[in-house]
Phi, psi and omega in degrees: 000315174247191162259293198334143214260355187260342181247143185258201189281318183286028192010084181220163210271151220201138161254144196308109155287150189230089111305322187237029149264136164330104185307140168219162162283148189227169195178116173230119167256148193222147172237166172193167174192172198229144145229146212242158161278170174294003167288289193310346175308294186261006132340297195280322166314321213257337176076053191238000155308149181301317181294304177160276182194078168348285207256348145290311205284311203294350171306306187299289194300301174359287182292331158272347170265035213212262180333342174238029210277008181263344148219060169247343209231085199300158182061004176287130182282120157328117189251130146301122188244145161274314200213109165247109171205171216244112158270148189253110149221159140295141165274127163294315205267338191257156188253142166056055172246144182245150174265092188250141196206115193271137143250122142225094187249160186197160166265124200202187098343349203194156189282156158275352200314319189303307169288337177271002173277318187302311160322250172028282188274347156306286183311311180276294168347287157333287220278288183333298222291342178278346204220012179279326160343327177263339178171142176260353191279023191292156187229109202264141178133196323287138163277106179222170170263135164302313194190149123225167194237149134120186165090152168329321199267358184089165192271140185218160179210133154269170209270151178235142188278000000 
C-alpha cells in the first residue's frame, strides 16, 4: 500500500523491523540550549536554586530520558545504550545562553539520534523547571543533531554556519 517504512498494508501506523539489519556502533550527538537572565547566570554558577544543583540534576534527567526515549516517542525502538552523556557550557558570544550537547551511544540495530534529541531536550526542559520560579521567559532551542555514526545511512555532521 505505501513505501513508507512505518506503515503497514493496511495503512496503520507499524513499528519497523530491524531483525535482519546488521548490528554496528553507533553514536549521536544532538544539542540543544536554553536563555536565561542574568539572575539565573548567576544562580546556577553561585549554586543557590532553590531546587538544588541545576546542571547535576538536568544530567541526571538528560541521561534518563535518553534511556527512556521509546517511551515517549511512538515507534522509537527500545535500546540497549552503551553509553549517555551530557555537557554543560556558556556561549562565549551570546550572554546567558547555556549550551547542552547529548552522546549517546550503542551497538545495535537501529540508530541513537532520537535519545540524544531527547536528552538534549530533556535537559533544558530540567533547567526551565528548576529555575522558572526566578523568570518564566526563559527560552529553550533551537534543538538538532549534530553528527551521528554507524548504520546503514552512514555518518552525517551538520554543516556549521
Amino acid at each position: 500500500m505505501s513505501d513508507l517504512t512505518h506503515i503497514n498494508e493496511q495503512g496503520r501506523a507499524k513499528m519497523v523491523d530491524v531483525s535482519d539489519k546488521e548490528e554496528t556502533r553507533r553514536m549521536a550527538v544532538a544539542c540543544s540550549s536554553i536563555q536565561v537572565n542574568q539572575e539565573i547566570y548567576e544562580a546556577i554558577n553561585q549554586g543557590t536554586i532553590k531546587k538544588g544543583d541545576v546542571l547535576a540534576v538536568a544530567q541526571v534527567a538528560g541521561i534518563m530520558a535518553a534511556k527512556n526515549t521509546s517511551q515517549i516517542i511512538p515507534m522509537c525502538h527500545p535500546l540497549m545504550l552503551s553509553g549517555v552523556d551530557l555537557f554543560f557550557y556558556w556561549d562565549d558570544k551570546e550572554a546567558y545562553l547555556l549550551r547542552i550537547e547529548a552522546t549517546v551511544k550503542n551497538k545495535g540495530a537501529t540508530g541513537v539520534e532520537m535519545e540524544a534529541l531527547t536528552a538534549a531536550t530533556t535537559a533544558a526542559l530540567t533547567i526551565y523547571d528548576m529555575c522558572k520560579a526566578l523568570d518564566k521567559s526563559m527560552v529553550i532551542g533551537p534543538t538538532y543533531l549534530q553528527s551521528k555514526s554507524g548504520g546503514k545511512s552512514g555518518d552525517y555532521q551538520r554543516e556549521t554556519n
